[in-house]
RODO-2510 file (C-alpha; in nm, 4 decimals, decimal comma):
residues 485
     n   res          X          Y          Z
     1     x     7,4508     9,6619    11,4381
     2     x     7,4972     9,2987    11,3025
     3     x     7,5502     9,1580    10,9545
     4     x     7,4583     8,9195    10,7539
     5     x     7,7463     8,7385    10,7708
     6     x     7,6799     8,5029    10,5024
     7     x     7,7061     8,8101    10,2364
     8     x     7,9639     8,9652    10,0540
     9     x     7,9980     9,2849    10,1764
    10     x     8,1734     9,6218     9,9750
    11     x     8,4696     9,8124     9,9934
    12     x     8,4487    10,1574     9,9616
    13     x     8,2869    10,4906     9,7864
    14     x     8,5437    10,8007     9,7209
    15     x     8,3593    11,1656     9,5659
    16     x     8,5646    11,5161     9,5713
    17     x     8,4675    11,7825     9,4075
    18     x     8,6770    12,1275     9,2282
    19     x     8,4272    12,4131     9,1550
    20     x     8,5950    12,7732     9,0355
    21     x     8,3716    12,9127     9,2669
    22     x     8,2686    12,8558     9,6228
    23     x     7,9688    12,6257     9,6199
    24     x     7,7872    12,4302     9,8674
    25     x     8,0007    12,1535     9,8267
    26     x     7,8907    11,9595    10,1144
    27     x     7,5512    11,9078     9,9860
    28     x     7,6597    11,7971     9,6569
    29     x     7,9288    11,5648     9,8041
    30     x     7,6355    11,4159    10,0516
    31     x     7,4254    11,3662     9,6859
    32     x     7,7249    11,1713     9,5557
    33     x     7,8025    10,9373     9,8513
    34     x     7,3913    10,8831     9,8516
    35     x     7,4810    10,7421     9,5292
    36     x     7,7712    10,5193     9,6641
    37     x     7,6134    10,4110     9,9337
    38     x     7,6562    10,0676     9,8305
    39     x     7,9628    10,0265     9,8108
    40     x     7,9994    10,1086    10,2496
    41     x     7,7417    10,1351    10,4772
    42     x     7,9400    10,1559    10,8144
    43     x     8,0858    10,4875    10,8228
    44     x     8,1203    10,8075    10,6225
    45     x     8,2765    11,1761    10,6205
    46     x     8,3141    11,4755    10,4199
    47     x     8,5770    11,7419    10,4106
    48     x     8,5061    12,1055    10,2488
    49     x     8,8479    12,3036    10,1839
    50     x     8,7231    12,6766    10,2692
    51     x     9,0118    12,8855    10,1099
    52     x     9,2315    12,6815    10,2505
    53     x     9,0700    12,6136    10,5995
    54     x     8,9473    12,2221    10,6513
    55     x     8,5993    12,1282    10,7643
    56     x     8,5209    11,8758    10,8239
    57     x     8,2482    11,6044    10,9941
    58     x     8,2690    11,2165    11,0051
    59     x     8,0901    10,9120    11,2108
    60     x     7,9613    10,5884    11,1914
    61     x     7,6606    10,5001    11,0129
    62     x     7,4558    10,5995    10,6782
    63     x     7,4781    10,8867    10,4793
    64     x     7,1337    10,9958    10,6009
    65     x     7,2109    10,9325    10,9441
    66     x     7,5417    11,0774    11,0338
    67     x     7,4713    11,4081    10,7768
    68     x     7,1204    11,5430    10,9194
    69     x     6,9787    11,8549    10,7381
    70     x     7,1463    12,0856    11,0640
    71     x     7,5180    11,9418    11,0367
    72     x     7,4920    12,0120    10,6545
    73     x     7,3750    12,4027    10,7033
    74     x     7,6829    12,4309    10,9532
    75     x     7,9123    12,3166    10,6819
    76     x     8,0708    12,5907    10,4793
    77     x     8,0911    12,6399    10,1258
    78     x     8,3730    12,5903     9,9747
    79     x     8,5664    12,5856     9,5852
    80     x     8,6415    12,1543     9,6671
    81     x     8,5606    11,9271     9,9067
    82     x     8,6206    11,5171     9,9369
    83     x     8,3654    11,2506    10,0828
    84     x     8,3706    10,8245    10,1259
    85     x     8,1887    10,5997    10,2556
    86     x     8,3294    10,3062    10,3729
    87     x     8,3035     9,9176    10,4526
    88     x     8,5946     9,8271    10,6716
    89     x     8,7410     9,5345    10,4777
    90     x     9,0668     9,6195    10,6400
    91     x     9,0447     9,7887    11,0153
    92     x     8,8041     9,7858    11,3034
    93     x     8,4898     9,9511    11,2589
    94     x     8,5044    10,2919    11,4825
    95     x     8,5167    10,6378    11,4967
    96     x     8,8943    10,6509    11,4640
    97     x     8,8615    10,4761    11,0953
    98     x     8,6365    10,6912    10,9475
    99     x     8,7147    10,8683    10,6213
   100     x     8,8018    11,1541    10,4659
   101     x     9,1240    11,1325    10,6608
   102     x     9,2677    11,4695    10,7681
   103     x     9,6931    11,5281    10,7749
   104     x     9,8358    11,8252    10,9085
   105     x    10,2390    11,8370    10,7945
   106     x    10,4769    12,1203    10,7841
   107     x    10,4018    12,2085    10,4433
   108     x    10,0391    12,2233    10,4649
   109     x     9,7449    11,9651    10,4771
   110     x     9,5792    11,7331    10,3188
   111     x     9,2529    11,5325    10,3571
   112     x     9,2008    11,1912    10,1616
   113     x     8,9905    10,9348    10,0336
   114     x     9,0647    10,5641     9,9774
   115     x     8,8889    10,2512     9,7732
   116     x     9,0835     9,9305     9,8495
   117     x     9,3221     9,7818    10,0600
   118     x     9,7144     9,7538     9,9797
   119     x     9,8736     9,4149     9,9818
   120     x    10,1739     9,5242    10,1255
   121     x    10,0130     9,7571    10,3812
   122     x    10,1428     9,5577    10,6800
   123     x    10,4844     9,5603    10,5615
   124     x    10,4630     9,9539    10,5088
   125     x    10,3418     9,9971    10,8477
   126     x    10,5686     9,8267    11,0172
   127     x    10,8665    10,0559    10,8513
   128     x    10,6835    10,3054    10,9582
   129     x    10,6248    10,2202    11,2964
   130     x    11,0238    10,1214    11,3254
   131     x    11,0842    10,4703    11,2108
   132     x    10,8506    10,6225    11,4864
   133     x    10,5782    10,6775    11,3364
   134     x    10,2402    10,7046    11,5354
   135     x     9,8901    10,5434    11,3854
   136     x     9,5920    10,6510    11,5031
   137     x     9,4127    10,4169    11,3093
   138     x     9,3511    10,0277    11,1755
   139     x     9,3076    10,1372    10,7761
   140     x     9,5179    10,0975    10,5228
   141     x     9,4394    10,4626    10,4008
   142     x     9,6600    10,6381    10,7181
   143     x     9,9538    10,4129    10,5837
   144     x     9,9412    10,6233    10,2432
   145     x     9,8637    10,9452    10,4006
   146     x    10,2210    10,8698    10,5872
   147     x    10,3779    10,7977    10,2597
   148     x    10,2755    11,0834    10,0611
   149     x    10,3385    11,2886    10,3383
   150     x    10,6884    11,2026    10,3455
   151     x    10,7003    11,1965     9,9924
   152     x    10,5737    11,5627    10,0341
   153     x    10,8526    11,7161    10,2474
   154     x    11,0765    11,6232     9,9871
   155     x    10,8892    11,6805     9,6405
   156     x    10,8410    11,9596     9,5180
   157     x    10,4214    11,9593     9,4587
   158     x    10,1852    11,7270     9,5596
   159     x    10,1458    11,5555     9,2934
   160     x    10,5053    11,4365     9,2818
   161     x    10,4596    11,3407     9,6252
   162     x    10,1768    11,1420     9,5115
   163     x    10,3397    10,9988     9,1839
   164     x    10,6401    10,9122     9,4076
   165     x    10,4297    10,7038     9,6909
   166     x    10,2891    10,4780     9,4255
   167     x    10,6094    10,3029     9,3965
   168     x    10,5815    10,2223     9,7209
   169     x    10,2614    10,1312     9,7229
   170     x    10,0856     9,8138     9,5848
   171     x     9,7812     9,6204     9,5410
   172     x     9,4638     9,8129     9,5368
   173     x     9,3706    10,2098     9,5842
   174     x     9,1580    10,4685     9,4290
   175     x     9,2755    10,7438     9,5960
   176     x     9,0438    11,1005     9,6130
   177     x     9,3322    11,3702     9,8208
   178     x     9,2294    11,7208     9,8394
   179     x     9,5406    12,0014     9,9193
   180     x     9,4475    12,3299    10,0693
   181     x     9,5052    12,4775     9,6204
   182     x     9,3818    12,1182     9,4546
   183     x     9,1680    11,8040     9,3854
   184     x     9,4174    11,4856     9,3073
   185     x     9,2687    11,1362     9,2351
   186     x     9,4726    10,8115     9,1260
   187     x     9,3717    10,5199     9,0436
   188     x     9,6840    10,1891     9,1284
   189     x     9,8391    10,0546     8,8202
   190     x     9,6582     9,7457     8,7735
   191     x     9,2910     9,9098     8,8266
   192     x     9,1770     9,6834     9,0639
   193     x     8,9077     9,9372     9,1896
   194     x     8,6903    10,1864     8,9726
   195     x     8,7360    10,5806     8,9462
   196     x     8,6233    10,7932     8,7279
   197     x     8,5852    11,1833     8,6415
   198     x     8,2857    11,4425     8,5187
   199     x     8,2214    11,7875     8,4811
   200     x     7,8456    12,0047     8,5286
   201     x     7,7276    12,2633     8,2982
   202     x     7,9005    12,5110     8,5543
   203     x     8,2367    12,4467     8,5168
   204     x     8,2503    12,1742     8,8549
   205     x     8,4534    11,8744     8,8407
   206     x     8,3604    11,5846     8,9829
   207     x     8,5515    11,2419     9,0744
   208     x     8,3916    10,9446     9,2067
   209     x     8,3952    10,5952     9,2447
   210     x     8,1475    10,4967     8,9993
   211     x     7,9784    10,7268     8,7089
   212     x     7,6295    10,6739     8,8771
   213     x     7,7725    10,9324     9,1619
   214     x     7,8663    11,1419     8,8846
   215     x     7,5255    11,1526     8,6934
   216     x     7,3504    11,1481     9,0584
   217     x     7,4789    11,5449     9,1218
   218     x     7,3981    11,6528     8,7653
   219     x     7,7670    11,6339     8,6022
   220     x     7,8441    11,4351     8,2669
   221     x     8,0562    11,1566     8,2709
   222     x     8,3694    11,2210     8,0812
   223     x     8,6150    10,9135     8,1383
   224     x     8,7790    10,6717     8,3356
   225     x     9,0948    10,7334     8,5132
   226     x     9,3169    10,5337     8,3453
   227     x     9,5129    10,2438     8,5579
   228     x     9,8195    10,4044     8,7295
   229     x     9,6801    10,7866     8,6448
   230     x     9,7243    11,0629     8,8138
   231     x     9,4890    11,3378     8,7757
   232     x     9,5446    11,7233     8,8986
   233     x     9,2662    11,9116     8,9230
   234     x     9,3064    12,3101     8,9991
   235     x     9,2246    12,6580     8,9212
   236     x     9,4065    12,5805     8,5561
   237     x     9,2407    12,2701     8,4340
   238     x     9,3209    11,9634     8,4738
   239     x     9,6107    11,8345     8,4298
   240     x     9,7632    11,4104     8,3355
   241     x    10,0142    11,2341     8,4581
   242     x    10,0639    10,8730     8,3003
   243     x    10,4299    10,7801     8,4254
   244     x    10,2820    10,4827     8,6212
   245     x    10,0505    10,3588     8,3438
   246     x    10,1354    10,0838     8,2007
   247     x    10,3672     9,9798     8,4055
   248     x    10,1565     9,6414     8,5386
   249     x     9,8839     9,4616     8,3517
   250     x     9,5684     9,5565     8,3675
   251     x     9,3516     9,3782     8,6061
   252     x     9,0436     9,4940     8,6879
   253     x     8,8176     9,3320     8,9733
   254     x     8,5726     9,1133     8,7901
   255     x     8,3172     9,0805     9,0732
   256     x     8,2559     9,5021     9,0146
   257     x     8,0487     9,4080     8,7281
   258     x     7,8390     9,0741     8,9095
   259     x     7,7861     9,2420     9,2412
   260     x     7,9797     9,5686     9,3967
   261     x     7,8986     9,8183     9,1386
   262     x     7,5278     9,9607     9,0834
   263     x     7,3981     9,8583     8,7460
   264     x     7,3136    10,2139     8,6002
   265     x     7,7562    10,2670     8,6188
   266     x     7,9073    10,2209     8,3587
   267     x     8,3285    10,1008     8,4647
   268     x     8,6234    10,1377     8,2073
   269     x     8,3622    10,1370     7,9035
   270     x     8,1428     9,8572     8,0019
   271     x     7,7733     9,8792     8,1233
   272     x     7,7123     9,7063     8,4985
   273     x     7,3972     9,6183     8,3590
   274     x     7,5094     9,4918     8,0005
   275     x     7,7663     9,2344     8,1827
   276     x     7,4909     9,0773     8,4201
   277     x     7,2935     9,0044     8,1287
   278     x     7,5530     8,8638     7,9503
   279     x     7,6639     8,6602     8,2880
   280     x     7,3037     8,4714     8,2917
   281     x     7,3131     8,4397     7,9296
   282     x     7,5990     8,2456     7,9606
   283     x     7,5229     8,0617     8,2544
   284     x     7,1805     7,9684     8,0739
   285     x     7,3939     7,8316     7,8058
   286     x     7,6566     7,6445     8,0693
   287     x     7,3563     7,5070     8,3269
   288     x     7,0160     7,4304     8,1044
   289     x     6,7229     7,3394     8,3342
   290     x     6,3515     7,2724     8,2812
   291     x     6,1757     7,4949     8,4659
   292     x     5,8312     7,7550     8,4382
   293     x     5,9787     8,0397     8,5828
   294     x     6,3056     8,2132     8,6415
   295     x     6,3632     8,4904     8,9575
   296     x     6,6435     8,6955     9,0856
   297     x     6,7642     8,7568     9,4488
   298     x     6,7495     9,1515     9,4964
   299     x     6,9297     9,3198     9,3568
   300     x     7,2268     9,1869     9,2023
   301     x     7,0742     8,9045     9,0738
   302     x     6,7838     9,0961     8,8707
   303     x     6,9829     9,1486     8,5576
   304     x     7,1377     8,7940     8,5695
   305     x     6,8052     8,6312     8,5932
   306     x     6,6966     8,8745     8,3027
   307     x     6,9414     8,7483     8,1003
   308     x     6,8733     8,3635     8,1588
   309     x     6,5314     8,3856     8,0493
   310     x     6,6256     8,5649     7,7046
   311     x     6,8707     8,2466     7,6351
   312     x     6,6027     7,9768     7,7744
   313     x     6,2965     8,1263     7,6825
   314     x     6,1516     8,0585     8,0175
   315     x     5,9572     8,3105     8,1263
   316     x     6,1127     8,5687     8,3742
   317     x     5,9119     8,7208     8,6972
   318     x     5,9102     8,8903     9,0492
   319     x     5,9328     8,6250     9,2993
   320     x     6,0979     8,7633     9,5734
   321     x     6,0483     9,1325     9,7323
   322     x     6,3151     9,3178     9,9123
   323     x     6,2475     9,4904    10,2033
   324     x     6,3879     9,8736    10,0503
   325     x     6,4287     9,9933    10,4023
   326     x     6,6340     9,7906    10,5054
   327     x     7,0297     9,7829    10,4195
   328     x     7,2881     9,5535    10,4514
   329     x     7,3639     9,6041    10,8167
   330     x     7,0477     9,6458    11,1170
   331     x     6,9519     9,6005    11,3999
   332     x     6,8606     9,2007    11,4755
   333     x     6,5411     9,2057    11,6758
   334     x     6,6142     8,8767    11,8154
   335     x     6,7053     8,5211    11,7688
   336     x     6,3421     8,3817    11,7161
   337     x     6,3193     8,5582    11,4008
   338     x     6,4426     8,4683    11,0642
   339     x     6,6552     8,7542    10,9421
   340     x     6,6557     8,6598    10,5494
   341     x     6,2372     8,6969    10,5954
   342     x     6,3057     9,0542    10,7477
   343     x     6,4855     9,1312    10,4160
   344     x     6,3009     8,8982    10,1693
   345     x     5,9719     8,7789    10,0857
   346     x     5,8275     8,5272     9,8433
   347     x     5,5847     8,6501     9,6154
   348     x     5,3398     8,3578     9,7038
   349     x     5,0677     8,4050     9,3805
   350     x     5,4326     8,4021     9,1543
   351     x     5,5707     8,1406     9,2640
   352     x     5,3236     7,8827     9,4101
   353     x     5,3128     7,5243     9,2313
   354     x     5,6379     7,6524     8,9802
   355     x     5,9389     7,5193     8,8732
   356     x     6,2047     7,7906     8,9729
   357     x     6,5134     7,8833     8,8015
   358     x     6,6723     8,0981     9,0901
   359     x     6,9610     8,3248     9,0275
   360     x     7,1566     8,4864     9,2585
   361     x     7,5477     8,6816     9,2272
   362     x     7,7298     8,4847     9,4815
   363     x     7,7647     8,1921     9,7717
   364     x     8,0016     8,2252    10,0353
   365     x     7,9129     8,0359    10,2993
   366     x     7,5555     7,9172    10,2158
   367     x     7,3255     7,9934    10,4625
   368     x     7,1728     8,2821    10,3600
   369     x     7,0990     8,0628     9,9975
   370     x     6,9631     7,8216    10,2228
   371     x     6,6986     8,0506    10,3337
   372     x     6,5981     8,1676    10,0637
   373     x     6,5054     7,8206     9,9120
   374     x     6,3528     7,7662    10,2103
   375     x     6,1973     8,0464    10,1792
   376     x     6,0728     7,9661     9,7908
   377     x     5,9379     7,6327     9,9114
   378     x     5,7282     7,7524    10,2195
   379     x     5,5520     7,9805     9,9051
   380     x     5,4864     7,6875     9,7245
   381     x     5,7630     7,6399     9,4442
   382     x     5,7529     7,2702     9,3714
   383     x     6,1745     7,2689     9,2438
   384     x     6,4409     7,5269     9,2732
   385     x     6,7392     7,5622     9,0405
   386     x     6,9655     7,7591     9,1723
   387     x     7,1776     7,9326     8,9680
   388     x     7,5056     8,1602     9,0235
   389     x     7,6143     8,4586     8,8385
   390     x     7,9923     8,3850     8,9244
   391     x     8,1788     8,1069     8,9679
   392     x     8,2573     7,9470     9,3247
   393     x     8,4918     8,1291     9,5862
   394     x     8,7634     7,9474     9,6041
   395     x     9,0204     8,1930     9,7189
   396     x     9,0444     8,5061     9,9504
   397     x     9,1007     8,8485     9,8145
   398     x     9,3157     9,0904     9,9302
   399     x     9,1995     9,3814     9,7556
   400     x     8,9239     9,4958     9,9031
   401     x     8,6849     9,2674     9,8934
   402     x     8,5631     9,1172    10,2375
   403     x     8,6415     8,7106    10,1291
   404     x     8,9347     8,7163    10,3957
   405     x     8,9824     8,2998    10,4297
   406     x     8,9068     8,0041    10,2831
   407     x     8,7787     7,8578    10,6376
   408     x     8,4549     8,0719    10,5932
   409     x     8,4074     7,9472    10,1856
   410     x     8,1887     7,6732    10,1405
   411     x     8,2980     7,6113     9,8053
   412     x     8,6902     7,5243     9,9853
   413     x     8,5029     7,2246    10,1696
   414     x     8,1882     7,0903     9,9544
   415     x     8,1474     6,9920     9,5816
   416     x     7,9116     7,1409     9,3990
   417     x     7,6498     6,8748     9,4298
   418     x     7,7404     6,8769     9,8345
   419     x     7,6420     7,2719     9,8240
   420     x     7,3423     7,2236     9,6085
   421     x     7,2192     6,9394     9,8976
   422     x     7,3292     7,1536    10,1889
   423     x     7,1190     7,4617    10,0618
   424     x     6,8290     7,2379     9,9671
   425     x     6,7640     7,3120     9,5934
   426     x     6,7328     7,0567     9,3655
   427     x     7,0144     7,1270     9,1237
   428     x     7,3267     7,4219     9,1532
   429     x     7,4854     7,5624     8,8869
   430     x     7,7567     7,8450     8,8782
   431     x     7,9255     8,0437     8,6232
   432     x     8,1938     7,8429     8,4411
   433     x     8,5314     8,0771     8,5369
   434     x     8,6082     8,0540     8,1130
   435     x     8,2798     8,2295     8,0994
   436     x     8,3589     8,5636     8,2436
   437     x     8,5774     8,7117     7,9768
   438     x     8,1903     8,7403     7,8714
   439     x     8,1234     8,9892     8,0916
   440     x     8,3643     9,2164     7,9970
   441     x     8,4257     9,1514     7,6401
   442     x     8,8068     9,1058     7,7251
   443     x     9,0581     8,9094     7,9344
   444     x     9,2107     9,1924     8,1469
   445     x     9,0514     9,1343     8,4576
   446     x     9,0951     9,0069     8,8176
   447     x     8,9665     8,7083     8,9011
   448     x     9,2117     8,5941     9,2079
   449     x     8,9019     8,4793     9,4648
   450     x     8,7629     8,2596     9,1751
   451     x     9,1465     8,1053     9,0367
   452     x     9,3940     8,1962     9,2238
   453     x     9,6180     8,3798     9,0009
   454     x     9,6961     8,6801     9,2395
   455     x     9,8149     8,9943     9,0259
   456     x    10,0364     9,0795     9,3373
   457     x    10,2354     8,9300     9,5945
   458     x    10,0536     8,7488     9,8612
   459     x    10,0418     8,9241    10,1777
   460     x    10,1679     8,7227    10,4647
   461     x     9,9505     8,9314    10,7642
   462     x     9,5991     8,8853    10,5903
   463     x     9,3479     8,9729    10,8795
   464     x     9,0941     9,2054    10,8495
   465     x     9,2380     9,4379    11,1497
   466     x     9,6104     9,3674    11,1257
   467     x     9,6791     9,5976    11,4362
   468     x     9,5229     9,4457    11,6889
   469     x     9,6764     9,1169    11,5753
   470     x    10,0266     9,2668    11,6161
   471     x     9,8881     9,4203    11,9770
   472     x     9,7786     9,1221    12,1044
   473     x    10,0964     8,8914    11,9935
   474     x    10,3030     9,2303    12,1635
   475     x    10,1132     9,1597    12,5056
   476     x    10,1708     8,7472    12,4236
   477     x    10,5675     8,8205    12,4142
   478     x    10,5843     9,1128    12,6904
   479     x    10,3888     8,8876    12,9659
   480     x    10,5507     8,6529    13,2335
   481     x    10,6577     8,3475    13,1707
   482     x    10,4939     8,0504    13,4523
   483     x    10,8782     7,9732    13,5015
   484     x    10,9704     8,3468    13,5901
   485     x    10,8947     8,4962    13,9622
***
């Protein structure tokens, strides 16, 4: 499996589930990730807590692929169970990283779920390691299991040992943890990453990632978990803890609303959708253009583009068609062939002899733009205006979004006009940064891989697999010197 390497790709989905009777949770867990299944396409897992015995199956691949209609039968029902799917912006991709993961510790067990990465996960480790502890995997999540774990022996519930690991903890998690008698989420004080909670008609609560997962399983959407909230779910209700709210700003990752998060979710009381429009309303208003027709690149440019044409009054249309069986990752069937026209296609009769106002969410390193003008002009279109839904990547992130160096961002090394000549169109215009308060309606918001301004410390070991950089500098130091016999 390759990827288009010239995309942004997501972090992670978390689900779990608390029903006050036993249910088959597994199914409705596998209709929740189906709903996440943006946010990670390279692995996923469930766990179902059967009275207190784990179940549990995991592996590499879609939701549709890795849970066939047999491995959900042998799954039992359960009262709660806890799913994720998962991009590995932090960890090789393998069986060993897979999620839910499973802890077995002398006062029970635990299986959780994780959306993010920590920024001082490398630092944490290496305590850990020091103090003879043994990983088993590359993610960031088996770093927290270890600290709640040891939190655990010592606190007296699990939710203490959970309030008492996030001040250990920072940067970015969402956290879904399931205990063999409850259903625990919590979201990091700053709120980098979405979570959210729902009930059905039957008395099932659900958690999830986004509120699309929620409605997706027939539960209503009740609220957001607050940043820095804990949430207890259990035979008795559910139950808050705030002590960590508060305690940081409030910075919620900006790029949820132009490209991670589906647009029917609705994140800390804004619409997905209702920001995207407002994002090419305002980047109608900042980048003007005569043109006949304006198109979106599927599918987080739709809503954008939607937008641009209300503000312009030019006309908005289909002009390119995505392939809908076909994800983010697949199979490359060879170098002859143009992978962007295996995903994409130009509506020819749309777009021939047009002026194009083309709107897309992002450009990282710009050769995936680059084929789709291409792409535009082989149809016909006479000029392309390109136009971005977000401002240029400047900067990496560290929270769990895969921009991991500024080597790879074309913005770091080319002006704007440069880009615009380098992808072919004939003008580029991108989001102003002072523009996407719009989005939101408010200021509180990350917005680190656009300015800079980093709501945490700076990691110092920023690779996307930190282990095997530590293993290979280990070998480095442990082998012969040329002077040495």
């Amino acid at each position: 499996m390759i990827q288009f390497d010239s995309e942004i790709h997501e972090e992670c989905g978390v689900f779990g589930l608390l029903s006050p009777k036993p249910v088959d949770a597994a199914g409705i867990v596998y209709y929740g990730l189906y709903a996440l299944q943006h946010r990670g396409q390279e692995s996923c897992g469930i766990v179902v807590n059967d009275d207190g015995l784990f179940a549990s199956h995991k592996d590499l691949g879609l939701i549709s692929e890795v849970f066939s209609a047999e491995i959900l039968s042998r799954m039992p029902q359960g009262k709660m169970a806890v799913g994720h799917v998962r991009y590995g912006t932090t960890g090789a991709t393998n069986r060993s990283n897979c999620q839910p993961i499973e802890v077995n510790h002398q006062k029970g067990r635990m299986a959780i779920a994780h959306n993010g990465n920590l920024s001082n996960a490398a630092e944490l480790r290496s305590k850990l390691e020091l103090s003879g502890a043994i990983f088993h995997t590359t993610s960031d999540t088996e770093t927290i299991a270890y600290i709640i774990t040891r939190e655990r022996l010592q606190a007296p519930s699990i939710e203490e040992a959970v309030s008492r690991a996030m001040n250990t903890l920072e940067g970015a998690y969402s956290l879904v943890l399931m205990s063999p008698q409850k259903l625990i989420c919590a979201r990091d004080p700053h709120g980098f990453r979405p979570l959210c909670y729902g009930r059905t008609q039957d008395g099932i609560y659900i958690v999830a990632s986004e509120s699309c997962a929620i409605r997706a399983v027939g539960a209503e959407f009740i609220r957001d978990v607050e940043p820095g909230e804990i949430l207890i779910f259990s035979e008795n209700g559910v139950v808050s803890r705030r002590e960590h709210c508060g305690q940081q700003p409030k910075k919620p990752c900006i790029f949820e609303y132009i490209y991670f998060a589906r647009p029917d979710s609705v994140i800390d009381g804004v619409s997905v959708h209702a920001a995207r429009i407002r994002a090419g309303i305002a980047l109608a208003k900042a980048h003007p253009v005569q043109a006949d027709l304006v198109i979106g690149v599927p599918d987080s440019g739709l809503d954008a583009a939607l937008g641009y044409s209300r503000e312009s009054g030019i006309p908005y249309g289909i002009g390119l068609i995505k392939n809908k069986y076909i994800g983010r990752t697949f199979i490359a069937p060879g170098d002859r062939f143009d992978q962007v026209k295996i995903k994409l296609s130009a509506v020819e009769e749309a777009v021939r002899g047009k002026r194009i106002v083309l709107i897309d969410d992002s450009i990282v390193r710009g050769t995936t733009s680059g084929r789709i003008v291409r792409l535009l002009r082989e149809a016909g279109a006479t000029e392309i205006h390109m136009r971005i839904a977000a401002p240029p990547f400047l900067h990496p992130c560290y929270y769990g979004t895969d921009i991991d160096s500024e080597e790879h961002l074309i913005a770091c090394h080319h002006t704007i006009p440069e880009i615009g000549e380098i992808i072919g169109c004939n003008s580029l215009g991108y989001l102003p940064t002072e523009d996407l308060c719009a989005l939101t309606g408010c200021k509180d918001y990350c917005a680190a891989c656009f300015d800079g301004n980093y709501p945490t410390t700076i990691p110092t070991d920023t690779r996307k697999n930190r282990f095997e950089r530590r293993l290979s500098e280990v070998v480095k130091q442990e082998a012969p010197s040329s002077t040495s016999r």
